[in-house]
N, C-alpha and C positions, 0 to 999 in steps of 0.2 A: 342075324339082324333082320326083323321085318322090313316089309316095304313101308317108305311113308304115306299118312293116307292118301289115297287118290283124289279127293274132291276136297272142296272148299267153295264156301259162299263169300262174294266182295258187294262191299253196299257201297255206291254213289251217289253222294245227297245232291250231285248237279250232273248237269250232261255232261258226258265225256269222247274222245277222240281217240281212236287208236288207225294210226297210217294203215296199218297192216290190211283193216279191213276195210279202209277209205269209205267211213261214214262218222257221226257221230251218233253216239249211241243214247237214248236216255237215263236218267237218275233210274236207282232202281239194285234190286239184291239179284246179281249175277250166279249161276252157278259153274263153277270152273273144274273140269277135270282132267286128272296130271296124269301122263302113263312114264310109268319108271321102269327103267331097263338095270340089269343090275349091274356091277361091277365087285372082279374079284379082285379080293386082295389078299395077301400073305398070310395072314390069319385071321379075318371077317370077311364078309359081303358086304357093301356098300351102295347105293343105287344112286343114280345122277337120272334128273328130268329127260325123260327123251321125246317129250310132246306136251303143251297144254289145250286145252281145248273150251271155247265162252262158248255156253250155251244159248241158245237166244229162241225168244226173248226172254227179257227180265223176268225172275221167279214171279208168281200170281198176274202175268199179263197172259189176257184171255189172246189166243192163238190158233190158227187152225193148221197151222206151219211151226215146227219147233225143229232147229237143226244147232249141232255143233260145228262150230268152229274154229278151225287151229290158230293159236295167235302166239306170240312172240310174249311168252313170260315176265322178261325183262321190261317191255312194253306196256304190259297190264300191270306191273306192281308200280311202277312211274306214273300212269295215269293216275291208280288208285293213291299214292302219294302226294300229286299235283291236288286232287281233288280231298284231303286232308289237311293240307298246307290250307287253303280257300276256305274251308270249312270255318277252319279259326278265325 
């Protein structure tokens, strides 16, 4: 079984918070990437997240500093939910 992809783009159409990195951050298409560690089993491979990482800043924000940052997965898909819920 492959790994699943590593990266993903999350869009925020309002500013959003995440504790982890104690700021809020703004509206804007994030790129996030996933490092997967595998795990064996009886007769397949399976892989469980073993880190995510927000890239910042926001995809097309002019920058002369661009770094990854580890965040708490569960964290970022609740944001990204919170801020879906508001949308509507």
């Amino acid at each position: 079984m492959p790994a699943p992809p590593s990266d993903q783009t999350l869009v925020f159409s309002a500013p959003f918070r995440l504790a982890s990195l104690g700021e809020t951050l703004p509206a804007g298409s994030y790129r996030v990437e996933h490092q997967w560690e595998p795990v064996e089993g009886l007769t397949q491979t399976g892989y469980r997240r073993a880190g995510s990482f927000l890239h910042l800043p926001s995809i097309g924000t002019a920058s002369l500093v661009r770094q990854a940052v580890p965040v708490d997965f569960a964290e970022l898909t609740a944001a990204l939910e919170n801020d879906r819920r508001n949308e509507a």
